[in-house]
N, C-alpha and C positions, 0 to 999 in steps of 0.2 A: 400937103403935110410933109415936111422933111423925116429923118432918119431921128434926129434930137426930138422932135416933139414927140412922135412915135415911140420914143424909148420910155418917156413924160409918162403920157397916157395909160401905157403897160405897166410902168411901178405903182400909178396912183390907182389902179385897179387891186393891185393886187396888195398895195396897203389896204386898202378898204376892207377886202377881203379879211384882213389879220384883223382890225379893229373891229368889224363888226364879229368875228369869231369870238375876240377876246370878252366882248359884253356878253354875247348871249351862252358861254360857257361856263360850267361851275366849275370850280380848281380843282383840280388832281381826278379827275372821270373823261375819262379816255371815250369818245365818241368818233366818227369818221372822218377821213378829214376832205379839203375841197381840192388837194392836187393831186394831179391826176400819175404820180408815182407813188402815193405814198397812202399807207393803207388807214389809218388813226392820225389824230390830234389827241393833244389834252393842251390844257392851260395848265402848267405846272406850277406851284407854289410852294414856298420853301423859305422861311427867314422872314419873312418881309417884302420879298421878291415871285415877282409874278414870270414865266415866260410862257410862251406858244410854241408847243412842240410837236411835229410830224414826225412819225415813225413806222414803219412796219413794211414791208416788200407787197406791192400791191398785189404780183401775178401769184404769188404763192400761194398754195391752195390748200395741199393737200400735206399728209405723216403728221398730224402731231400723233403719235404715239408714244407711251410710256419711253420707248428707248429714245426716239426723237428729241423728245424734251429732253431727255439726262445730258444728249451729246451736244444740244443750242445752247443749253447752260454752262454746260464745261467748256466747250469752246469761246464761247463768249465771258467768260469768268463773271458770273453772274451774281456769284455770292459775294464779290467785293464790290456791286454797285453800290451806293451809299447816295447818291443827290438826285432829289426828284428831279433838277432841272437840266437832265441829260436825256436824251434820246435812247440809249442803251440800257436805262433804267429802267423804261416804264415797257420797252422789247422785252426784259429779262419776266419784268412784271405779269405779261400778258402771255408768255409761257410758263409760270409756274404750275398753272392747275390747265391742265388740257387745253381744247382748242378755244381762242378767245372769244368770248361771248357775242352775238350778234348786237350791232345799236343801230339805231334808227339816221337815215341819212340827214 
């Protein structure tokens, strides 16, 4: 196997990966996601338009605490998110209220 078919094999994997995500997910419910940086998925929906979105720092663990949040928020201008189908929105989203909820792998 060459370098070219090896690159083949690795995207058709990991397409696979996204299509079969995107059926067995319900739109806009953030659950975990399959790579291995990234802490959540959702299928985000919006208008008519569907995406698949990864989001969240895998190794982070620990502070959400009251001031924690105020300072992710503001730092991240979180009150002018506006489109479900951004990655920064549904971040902003899952630190509104404390630490985000455990889901099922």
């Amino acid at each position: 196997m060459n370098a070219a078919n090896a690159v083949i094999v690795i995207v058709r994997s990991v397409v696979s990966k996204a299509s079969k995500a995107k059926l067995r997910l319900k739109p806009n419910r953030p659950t975990r996601s399959y790579k291995k940086d990234k802490k959540f998925m959702v299928l985000a929906s919006e208008g008519g338009k569907k995406k698949l979105i990864h989001f969240g720092q895998k190794g982070y663990k620990h502070n959400y605490s009251k001031p924690a949040r105020k300072s992710y928020r503001a730092r991240h201008k979180c009150d002018e998110k506006k489109s479900k189908l951004s990655a920064s929105y549904w971040s902003c989203r899952t630190w509104e209220k404390g630490r985000p909820k455990r889901t099922r792998k």
